[in-house]
C-alpha positions as a Markdown table, in Angstrom:
| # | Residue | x | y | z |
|---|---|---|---|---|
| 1 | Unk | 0.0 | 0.0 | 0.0 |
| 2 | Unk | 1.4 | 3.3 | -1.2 |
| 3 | Unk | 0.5 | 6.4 | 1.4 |
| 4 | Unk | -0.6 | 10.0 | 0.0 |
| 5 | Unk | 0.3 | 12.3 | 2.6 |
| 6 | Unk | -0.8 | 16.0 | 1.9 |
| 7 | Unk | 1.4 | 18.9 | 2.7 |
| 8 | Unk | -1.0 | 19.6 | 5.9 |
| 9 | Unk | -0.1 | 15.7 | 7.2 |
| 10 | Unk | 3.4 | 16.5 | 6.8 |
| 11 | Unk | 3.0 | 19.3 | 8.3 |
| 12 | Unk | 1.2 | 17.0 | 11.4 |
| 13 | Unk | 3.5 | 14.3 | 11.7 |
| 14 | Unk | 6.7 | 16.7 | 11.4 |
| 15 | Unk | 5.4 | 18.9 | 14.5 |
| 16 | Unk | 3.9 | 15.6 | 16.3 |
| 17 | Unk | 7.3 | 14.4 | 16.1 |
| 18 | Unk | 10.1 | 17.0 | 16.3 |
| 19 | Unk | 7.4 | 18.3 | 18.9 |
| 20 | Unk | 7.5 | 15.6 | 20.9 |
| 21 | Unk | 11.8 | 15.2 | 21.6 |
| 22 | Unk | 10.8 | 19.4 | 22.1 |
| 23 | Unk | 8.7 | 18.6 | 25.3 |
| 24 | Unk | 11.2 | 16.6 | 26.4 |
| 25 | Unk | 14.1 | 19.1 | 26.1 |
| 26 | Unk | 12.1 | 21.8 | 27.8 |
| 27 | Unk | 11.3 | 19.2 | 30.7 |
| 28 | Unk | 15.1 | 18.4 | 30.6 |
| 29 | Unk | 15.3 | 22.3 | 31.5 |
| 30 | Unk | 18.6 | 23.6 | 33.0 |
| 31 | Unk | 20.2 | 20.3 | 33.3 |
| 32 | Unk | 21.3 | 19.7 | 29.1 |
| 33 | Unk | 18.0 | 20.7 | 26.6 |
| 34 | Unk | 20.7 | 21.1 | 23.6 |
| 35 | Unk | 21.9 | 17.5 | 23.9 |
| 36 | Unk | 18.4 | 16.0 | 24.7 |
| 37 | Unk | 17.4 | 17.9 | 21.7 |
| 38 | Unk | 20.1 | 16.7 | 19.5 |
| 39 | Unk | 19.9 | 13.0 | 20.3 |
| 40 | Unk | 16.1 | 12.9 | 20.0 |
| 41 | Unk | 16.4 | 14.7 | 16.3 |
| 42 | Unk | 19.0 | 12.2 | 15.3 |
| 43 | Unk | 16.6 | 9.0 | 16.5 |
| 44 | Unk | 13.9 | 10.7 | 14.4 |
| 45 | Unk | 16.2 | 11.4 | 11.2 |
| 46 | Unk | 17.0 | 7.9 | 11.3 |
| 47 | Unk | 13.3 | 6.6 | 10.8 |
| 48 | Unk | 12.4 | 4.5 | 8.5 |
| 49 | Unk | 9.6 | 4.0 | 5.7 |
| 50 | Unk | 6.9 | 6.5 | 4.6 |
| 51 | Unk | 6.8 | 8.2 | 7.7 |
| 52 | Unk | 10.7 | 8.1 | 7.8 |
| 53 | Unk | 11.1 | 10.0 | 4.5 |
| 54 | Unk | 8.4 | 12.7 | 6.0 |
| 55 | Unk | 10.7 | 13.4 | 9.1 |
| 56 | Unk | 14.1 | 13.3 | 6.8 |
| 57 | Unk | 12.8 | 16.4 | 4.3 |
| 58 | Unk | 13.6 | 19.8 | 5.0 |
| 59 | Unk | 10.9 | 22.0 | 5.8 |
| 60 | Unk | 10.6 | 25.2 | 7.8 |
| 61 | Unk | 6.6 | 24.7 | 8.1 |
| 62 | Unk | 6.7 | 22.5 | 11.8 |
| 63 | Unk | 4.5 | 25.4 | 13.5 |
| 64 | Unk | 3.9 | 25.6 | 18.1 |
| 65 | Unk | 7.5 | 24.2 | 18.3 |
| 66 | Unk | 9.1 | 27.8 | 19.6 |
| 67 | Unk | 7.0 | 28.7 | 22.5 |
| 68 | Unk | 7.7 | 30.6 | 25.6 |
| 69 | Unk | 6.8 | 27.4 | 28.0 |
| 70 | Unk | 6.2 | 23.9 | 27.6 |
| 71 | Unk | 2.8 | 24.5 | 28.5 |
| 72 | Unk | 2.3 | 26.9 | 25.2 |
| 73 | Unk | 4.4 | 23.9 | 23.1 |
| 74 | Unk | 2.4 | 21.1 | 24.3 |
| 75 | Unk | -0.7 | 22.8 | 23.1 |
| 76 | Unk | 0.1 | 22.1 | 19.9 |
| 77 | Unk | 2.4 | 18.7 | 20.3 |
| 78 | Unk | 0.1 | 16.7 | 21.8 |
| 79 | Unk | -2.9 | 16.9 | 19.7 |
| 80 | Unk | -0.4 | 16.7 | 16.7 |
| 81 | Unk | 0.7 | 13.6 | 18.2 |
| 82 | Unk | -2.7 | 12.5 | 18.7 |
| 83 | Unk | -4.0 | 13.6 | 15.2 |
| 84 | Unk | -0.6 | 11.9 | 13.1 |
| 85 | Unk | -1.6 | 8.4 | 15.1 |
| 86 | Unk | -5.6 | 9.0 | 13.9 |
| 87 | Unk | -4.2 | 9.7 | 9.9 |
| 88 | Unk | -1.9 | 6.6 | 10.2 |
| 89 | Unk | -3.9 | 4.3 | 11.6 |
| 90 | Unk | -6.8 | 5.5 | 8.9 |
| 91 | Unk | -4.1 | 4.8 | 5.8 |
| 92 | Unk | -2.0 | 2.0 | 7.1 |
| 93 | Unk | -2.0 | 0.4 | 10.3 |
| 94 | Unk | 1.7 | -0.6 | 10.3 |
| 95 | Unk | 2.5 | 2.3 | 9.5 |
| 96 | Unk | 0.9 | 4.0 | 12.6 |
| 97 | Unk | 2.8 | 1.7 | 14.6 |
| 98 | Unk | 6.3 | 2.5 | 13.0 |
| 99 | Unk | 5.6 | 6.0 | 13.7 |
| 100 | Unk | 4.4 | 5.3 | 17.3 |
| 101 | Unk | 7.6 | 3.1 | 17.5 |
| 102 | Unk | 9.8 | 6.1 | 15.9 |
| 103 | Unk | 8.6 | 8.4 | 18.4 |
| 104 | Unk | 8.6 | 6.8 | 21.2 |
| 105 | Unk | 12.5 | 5.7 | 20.4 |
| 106 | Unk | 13.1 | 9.3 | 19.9 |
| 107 | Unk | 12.0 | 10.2 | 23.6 |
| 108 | Unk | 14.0 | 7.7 | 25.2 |
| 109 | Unk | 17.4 | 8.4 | 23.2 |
| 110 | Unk | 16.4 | 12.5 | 24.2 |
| 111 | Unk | 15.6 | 10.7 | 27.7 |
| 112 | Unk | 18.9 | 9.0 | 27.8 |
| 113 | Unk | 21.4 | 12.1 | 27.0 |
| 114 | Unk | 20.5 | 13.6 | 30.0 |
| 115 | Unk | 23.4 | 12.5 | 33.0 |
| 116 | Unk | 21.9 | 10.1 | 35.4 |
| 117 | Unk | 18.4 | 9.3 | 35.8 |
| 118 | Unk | 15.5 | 11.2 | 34.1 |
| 119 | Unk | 14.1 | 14.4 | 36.3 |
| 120 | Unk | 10.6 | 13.7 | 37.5 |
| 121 | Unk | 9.1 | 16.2 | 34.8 |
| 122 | Unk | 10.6 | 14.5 | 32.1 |
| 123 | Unk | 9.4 | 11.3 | 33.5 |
| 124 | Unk | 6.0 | 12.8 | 33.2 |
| 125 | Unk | 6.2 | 14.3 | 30.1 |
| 126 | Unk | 7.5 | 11.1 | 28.7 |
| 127 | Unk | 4.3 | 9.7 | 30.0 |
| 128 | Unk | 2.2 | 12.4 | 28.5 |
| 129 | Unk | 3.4 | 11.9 | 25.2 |
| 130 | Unk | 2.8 | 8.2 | 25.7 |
| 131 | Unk | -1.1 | 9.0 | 26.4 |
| 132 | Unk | -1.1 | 11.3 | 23.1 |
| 133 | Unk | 0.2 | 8.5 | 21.1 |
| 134 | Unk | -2.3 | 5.9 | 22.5 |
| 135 | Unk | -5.6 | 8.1 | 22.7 |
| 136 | Unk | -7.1 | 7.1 | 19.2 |
């Protein structure tokens, strides 16, 4: 099965996903949010498949992603998160779960770049992207 994504799903799985290691570098906050940042983006930019090729183009259209607080960043993450795993799951059912797979990798390499063991907010906003991913 060959998937048609639009420029607006792109658009949706690009800011569900760069959104996502996001929430995690701002819940990293004083402790390394560049590193966390860089070792999420490189799990995502080595995804695989259709949703793969989506995260690996270069587009300046991922919109919610520069907010002043994780609060005004989440607003738009989650639901994006929510709304990729909804289109996926409509087009292709594997897919959906590479894509739940690709993010969720993603999290724990940001996760992991931190020294010692995750602060409790990342903890929780690991577990709120996790409820995102899972709602549909």
């Amino acid at each position: 099965m060959s998937l048609t994504f639009t420029d607006q799903d792109k658009n949706t799985l690009r800011t569900a996903a760069y959104g996502a290691v996001t929430l995690v570098a701002w819940a990293a906050g004083a402790g390394s949010p560049h590193k966390v940042a860089t070792a999420g983006s490189v799990a995502l930019y080595s995804a695989t498949g259709p949703v793969g090729h989506v995260l690996a183009e270069k587009s300046k259209d991922v919109v919610g992603l520069d907010g002043k607080s994780a609060a005004a960043v989440a607003d738009h993450v989650l639901p994006a998160l929510t709304a990729a795993m909804r289109l996926l799951k409509k087009q292709d059912p594997a897919e959906a779960d590479n894509f739940r797979s690709t993010v969720t990798v993603a999290v724990e390499a940001a996760t992991q770049a931190q020294k010692g063991a995750p602060s409790p907010a990342v903890v929780d906003m690991t577990r709120k992207i996790a409820e995102a991913l899972d709602s549909v």
